[in-house]
N, C-alpha and C positions, 0 to 999 in steps of 0.2 A: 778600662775599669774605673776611669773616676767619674764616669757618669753616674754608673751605678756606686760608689762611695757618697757622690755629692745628693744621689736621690733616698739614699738612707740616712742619710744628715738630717735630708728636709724633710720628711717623715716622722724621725725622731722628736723634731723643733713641733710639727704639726700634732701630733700624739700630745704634748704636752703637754703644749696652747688647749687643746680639745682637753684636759683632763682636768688642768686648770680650771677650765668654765663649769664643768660638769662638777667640781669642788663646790665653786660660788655657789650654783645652783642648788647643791642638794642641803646647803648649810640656809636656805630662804625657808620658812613655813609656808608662803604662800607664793603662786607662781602665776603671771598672768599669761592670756592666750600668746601672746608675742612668744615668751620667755616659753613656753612651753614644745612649743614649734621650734623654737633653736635647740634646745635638748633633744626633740626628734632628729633635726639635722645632723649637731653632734654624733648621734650616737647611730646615724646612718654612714658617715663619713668614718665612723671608726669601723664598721663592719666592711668599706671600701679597702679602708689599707692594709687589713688584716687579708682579705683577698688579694690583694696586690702583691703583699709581703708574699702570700703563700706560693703565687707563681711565680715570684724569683727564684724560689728555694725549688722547683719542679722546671728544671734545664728542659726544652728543648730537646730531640734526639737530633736535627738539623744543625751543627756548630756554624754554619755560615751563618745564624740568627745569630751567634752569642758575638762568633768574631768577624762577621762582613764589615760592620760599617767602621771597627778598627782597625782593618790594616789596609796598606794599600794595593791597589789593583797594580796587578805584577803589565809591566807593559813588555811586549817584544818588539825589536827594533828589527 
């Protein structure tokens, strides 16, 4: 589980950062094509995580996905 703790961290820090900018920008009257095209990006990248977010909360019926690559392979001797 601290993968997924440490990938909702950085999410959260990402989300931010991106709402941050999306502040700047909406406090400018005027925007040039650069800064307009980063706002698209923004606001595509937030429709990413919001996808992202949603299949973490939509388990899998398979638990070898959720818990394979945490535990370990049982060996027999």
């Amino acid at each position: 589980m601290p993968y997924l703790a440490e990938r909702l961290s950085s999410l959260r820090h990402e989300i931010t950062d991106l709402q941050n900018l999306n502040v700047l920008y909406s406090q400018q009257s005027q925007h040039s094509p650069i800064e307009r095209t980063a706002s698209g990006v923004r606001e595509s990248r937030l429709v990413q995580i919001k996808q992202e977010l949603s299949k973490m909360l939509n388990r899998p019926d398979d638990t070898a996905v959720w818990w394979g690559s945490s535990r370990k392979p049982n060996h027999v001797a």
